[in-house]
C-alpha positions as CSV (number, residue, x, y, z in Angstrom):
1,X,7.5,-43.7,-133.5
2,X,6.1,-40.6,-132.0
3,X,4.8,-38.2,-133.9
4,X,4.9,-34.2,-133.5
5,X,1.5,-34.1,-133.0
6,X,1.4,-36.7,-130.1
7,X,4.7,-34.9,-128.3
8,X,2.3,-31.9,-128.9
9,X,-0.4,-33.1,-127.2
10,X,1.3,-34.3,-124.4
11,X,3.1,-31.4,-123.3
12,X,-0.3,-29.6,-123.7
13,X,-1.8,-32.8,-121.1
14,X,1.5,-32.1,-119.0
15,X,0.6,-28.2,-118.8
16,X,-3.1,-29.2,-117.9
17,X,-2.2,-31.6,-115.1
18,X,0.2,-29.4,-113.4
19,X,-2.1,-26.3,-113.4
20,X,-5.2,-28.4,-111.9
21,X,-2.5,-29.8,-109.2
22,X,-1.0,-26.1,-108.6
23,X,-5.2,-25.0,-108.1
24,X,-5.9,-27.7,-106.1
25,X,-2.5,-27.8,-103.3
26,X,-2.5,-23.4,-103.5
27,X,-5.3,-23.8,-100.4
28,X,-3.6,-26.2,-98.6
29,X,-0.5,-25.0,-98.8
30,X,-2.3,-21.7,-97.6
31,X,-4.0,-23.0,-94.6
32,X,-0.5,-25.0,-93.7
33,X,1.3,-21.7,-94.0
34,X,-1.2,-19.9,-91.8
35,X,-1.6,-22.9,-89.1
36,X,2.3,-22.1,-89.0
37,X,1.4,-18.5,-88.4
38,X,-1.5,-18.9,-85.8
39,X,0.4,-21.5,-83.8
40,X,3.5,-19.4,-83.8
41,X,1.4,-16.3,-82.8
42,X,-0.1,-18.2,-80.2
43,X,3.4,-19.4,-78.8
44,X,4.8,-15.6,-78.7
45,X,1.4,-15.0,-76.9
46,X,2.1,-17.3,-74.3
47,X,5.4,-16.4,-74.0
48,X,4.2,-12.5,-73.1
49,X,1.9,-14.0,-71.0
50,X,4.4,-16.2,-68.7
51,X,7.2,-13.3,-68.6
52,X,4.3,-11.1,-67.6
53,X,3.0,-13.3,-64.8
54,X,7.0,-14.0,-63.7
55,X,7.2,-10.3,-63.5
56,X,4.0,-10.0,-61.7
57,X,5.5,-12.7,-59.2
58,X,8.6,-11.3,-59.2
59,X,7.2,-7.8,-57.6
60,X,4.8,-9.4,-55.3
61,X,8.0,-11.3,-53.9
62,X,9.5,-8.0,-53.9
63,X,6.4,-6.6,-51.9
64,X,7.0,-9.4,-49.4
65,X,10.5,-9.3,-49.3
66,X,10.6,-6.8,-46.3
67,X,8.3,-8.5,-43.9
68,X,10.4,-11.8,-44.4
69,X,14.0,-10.4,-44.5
70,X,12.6,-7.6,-41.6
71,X,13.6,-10.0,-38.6
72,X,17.3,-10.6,-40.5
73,X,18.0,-7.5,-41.3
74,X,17.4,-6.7,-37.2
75,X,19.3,-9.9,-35.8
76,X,22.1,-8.6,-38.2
77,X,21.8,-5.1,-37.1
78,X,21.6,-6.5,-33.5
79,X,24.6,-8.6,-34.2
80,X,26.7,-5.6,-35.2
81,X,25.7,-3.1,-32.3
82,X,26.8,-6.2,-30.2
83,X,29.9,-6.2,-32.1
84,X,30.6,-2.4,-31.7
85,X,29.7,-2.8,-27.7
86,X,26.6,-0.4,-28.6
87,X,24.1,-2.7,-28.0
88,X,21.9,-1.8,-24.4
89,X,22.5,-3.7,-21.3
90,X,20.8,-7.2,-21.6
91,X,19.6,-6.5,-25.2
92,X,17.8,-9.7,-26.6
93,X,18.2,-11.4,-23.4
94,X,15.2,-12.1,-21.3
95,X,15.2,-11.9,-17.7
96,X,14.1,-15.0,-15.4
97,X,10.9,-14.2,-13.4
98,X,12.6,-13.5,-10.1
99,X,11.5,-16.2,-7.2
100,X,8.3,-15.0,-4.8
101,X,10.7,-14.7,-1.9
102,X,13.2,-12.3,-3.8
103,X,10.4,-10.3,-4.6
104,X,10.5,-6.7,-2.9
105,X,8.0,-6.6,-0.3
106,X,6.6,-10.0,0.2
107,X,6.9,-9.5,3.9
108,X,6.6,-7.0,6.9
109,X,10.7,-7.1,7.0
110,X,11.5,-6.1,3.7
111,X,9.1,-3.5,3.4
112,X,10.9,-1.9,6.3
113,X,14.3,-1.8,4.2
114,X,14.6,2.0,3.6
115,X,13.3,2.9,6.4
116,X,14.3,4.5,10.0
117,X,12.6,2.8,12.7
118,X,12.7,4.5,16.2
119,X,12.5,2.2,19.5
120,X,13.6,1.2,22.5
121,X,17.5,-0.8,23.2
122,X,17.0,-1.7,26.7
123,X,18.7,-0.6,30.0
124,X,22.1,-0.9,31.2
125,X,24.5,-0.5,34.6
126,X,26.8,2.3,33.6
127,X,29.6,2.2,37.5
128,X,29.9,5.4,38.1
129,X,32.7,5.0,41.1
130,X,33.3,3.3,44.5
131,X,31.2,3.1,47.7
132,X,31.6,2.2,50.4
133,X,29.4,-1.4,49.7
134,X,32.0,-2.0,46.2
135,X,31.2,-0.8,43.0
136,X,28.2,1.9,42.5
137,X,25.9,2.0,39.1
138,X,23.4,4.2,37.9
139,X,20.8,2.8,35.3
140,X,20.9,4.4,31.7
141,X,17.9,3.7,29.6
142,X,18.9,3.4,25.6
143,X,16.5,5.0,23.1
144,X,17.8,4.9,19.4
145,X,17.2,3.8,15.8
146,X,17.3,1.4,13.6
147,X,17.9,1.2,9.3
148,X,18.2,-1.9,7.2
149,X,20.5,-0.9,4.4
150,X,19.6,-4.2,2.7
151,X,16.9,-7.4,3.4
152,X,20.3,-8.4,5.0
153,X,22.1,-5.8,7.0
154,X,20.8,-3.2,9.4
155,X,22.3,-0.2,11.4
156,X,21.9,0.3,15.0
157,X,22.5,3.7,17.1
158,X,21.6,4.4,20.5
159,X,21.8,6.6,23.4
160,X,21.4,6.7,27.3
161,X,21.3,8.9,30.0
162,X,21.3,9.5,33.2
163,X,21.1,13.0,35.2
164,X,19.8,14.5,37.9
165,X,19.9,16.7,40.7
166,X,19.0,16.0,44.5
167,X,18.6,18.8,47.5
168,X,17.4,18.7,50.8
169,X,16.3,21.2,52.9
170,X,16.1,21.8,56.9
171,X,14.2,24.0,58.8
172,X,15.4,24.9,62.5
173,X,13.1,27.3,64.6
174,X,13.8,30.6,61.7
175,X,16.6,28.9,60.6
176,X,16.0,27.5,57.0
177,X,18.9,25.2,55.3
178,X,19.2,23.6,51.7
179,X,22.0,21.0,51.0
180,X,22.7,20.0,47.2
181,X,23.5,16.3,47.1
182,X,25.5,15.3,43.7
183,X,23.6,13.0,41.8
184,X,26.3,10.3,39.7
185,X,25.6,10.9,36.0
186,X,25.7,8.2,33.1
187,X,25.7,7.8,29.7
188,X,25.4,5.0,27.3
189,X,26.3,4.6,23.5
190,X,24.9,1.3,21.7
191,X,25.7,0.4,18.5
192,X,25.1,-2.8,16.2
193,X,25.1,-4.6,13.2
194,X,21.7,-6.4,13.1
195,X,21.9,-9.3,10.4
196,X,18.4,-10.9,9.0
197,X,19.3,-14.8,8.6
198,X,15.8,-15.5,7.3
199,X,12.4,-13.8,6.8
200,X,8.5,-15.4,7.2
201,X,5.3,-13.2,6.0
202,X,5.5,-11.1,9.7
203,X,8.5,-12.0,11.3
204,X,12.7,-12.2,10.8
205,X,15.3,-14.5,12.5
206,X,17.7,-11.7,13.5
207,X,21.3,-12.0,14.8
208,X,22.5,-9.0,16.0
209,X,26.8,-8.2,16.7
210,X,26.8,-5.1,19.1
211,X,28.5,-3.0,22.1
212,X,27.6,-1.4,24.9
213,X,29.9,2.1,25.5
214,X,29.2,3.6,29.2
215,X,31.1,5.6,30.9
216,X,29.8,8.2,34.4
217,X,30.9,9.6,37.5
218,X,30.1,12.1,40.3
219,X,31.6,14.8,42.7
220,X,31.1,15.4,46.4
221,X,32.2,18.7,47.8
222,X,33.4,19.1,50.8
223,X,31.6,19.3,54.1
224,X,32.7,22.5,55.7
225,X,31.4,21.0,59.0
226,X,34.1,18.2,59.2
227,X,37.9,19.6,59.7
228,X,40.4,19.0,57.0
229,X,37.6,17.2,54.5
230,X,38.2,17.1,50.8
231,X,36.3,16.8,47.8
232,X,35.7,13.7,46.2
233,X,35.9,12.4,42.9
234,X,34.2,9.2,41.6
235,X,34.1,7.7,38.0
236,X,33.2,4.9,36.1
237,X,34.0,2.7,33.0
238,X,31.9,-0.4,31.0
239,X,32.6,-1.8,27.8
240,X,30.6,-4.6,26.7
241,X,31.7,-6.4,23.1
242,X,28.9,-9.5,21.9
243,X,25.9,-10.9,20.1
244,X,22.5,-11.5,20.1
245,X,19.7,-13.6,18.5
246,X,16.0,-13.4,18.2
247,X,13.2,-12.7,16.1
248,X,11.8,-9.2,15.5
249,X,7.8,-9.8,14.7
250,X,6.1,-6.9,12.9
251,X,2.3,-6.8,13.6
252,X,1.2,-6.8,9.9
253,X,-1.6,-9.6,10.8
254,X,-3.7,-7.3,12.3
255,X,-2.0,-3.8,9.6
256,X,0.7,-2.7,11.6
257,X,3.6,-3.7,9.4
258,X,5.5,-0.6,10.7
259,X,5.3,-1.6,14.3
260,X,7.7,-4.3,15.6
261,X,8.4,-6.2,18.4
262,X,12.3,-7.5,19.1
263,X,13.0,-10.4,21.5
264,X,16.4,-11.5,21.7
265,X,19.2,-12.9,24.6
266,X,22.6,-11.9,24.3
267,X,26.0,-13.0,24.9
268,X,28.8,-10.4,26.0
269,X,32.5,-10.1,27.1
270,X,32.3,-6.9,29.5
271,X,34.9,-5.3,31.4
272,X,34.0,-2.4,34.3
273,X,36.1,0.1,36.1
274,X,35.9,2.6,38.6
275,X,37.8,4.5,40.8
276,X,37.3,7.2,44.1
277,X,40.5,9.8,44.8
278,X,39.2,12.4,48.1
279,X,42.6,14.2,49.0
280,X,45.5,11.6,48.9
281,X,44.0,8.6,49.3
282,X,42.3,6.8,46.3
283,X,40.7,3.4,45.5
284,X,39.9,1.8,42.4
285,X,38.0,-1.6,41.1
286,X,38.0,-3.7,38.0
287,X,36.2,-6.4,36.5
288,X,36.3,-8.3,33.4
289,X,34.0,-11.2,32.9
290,X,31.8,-13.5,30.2
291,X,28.7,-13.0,30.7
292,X,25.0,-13.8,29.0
293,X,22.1,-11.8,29.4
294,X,20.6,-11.2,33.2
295,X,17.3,-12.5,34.1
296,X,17.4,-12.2,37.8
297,X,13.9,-11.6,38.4
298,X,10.7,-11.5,35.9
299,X,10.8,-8.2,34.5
300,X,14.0,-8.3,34.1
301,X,13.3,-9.7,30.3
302,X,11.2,-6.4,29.9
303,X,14.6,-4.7,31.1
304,X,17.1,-5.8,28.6
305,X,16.0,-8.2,25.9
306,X,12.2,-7.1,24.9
307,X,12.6,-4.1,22.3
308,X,9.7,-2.3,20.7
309,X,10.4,-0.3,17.4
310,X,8.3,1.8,14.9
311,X,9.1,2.5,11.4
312,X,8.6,5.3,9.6
């Protein structure tokens, strides 16, 4: 059975164990409570840390953001203008290098396009009326221009003439005499279409559609020394309708580009008329033929199908 005294000096043992283990665990339950304190410090820390380095990160993207979206941003704009129909001509696209021989200006021809070229078209027969041997001409030399609209197509214009006066004069003893004869006149319009089939460096395969235009004539008074004479009338008609093909060579080989020399040979459906009325009585000739171009005699290629041109 326990006595008072022993309850007594338990409780009082009780008391003393409690207060050594309430010393003792105080620290450690100190140092747990601020470990819990440091490592929850050190995990806000780390928390400002990362949001700060994700804002950093965020603004440099920002920063970038422009250069990389820049190109987007102008396709889309792009895009839209195309939309609206105010985007330029050819906008975006890019242009295929044109080939060396479309190229302005690769050779003597095509630097000529633009140009008016001055030279010589040749000479033709204009009939002028009816003698007494058939049909009468007079020669009408052709000067005129030339102007390629195009690498392709050209114009051709020319003119010739032909006038003149004759006289002679007598002399008997004192007696001094001057006769006019009439000279036949003629003239001569050219025109032509002159097509470039191909070009080299100094020289272009030309084929050239064209007419020839003349018409002339002539009067003879009459000769107050034969009775009952009458003035006489004469005229003449030529239309020629064809083609011709050559090459026209400029001399750029030796820095002459604006110099050329045509040599061609035609092909032509002509028709010629004249006619002679003195008084009543009249006579008249026609002629319509296919005919290429004459080369009678050697210079006659000088005549007709040799042409020299300058461009200015």
């Amino acid at each position: 059975m326990r006595t008072p005294t022993h309850r007594s000096f338990t409780s009082t043992l009780a008391l003393t164990l409690a207060a050594a283990a309430w010393t003792i665990g105080s620290p450690a339950l100190a140092a747990d409570e601020d470990s819990h304190k440091t490592e929850e410090s050190s995990r806000k820390s780390k928390r400002v840390i990362d949001a700060d380095e994700e804002d950093a990160g965020s603004e440099k993207r920002r920063e970038r953001q422009p250069d990389e979206e820049a190109p987007r941003k102008r396709r889309a704009t792009d895009d839209d203008a195309s939309t609206r129909g105010d985007a330029p001509p050819d906008a975006g696209e890019e242009k295929p290098e044109p080939k060396a021989e479309e190229k302005r200006g690769d050779t003597d021809h095509e630097k000529m396009v633009g140009h008016l070229a001055v030279g010589w078209y040749g000479v033709s027969d204009v009939p002028v009326g009816v003698g007494q041997s058939g049909l009468t001409t007079v020669a009408a030399p052709a000067v005129g221009v030339r102007y390629w609209v195009n690498k392709r197509v050209g114009i051709d214009a020319a003119l010739g003439l032909s006038f003149g006066s004759t006289s002679v004069e007598t002399t008997a003893g004192a007696t001094s005499t001057t006769t006019d004869i009439p000279t036949p006149y003629g003239v001569l319009l050219h025109g032509g279409v002159p097509l470039a089939l191909t070009t080299v460096k100094h020289a272009a395969i030309l084929v050239t559609p064209e007419f020839n235009l003349g018409f002339g004539g002539s009067t003879v008074p009459a000769n107050p020394a034969i009775m009952n004479d009458a003035e006489t009338s004469n005229s003449g008609l030529l239309f020629e309708l064809g083609a011709r093909a050559g090459a026209e060579v400029h001399f750029g080989f030796i820095g002459l580009p604006n110099l050329s020399l045509e040599g061609s040979l035609g092909v032509y459906l002509n028709y010629v008329s004249a006619a002679q009325e003195k008084g009543d009585a009249s006579a008249k000739f026609s002629q319509t033929g296919f005919t290429t171009t004459a080369l009678n005699n050697p210079w006659d290629f000088f005549r007709s199908s040799v042409a020299a041109r300058y461009y200015f």
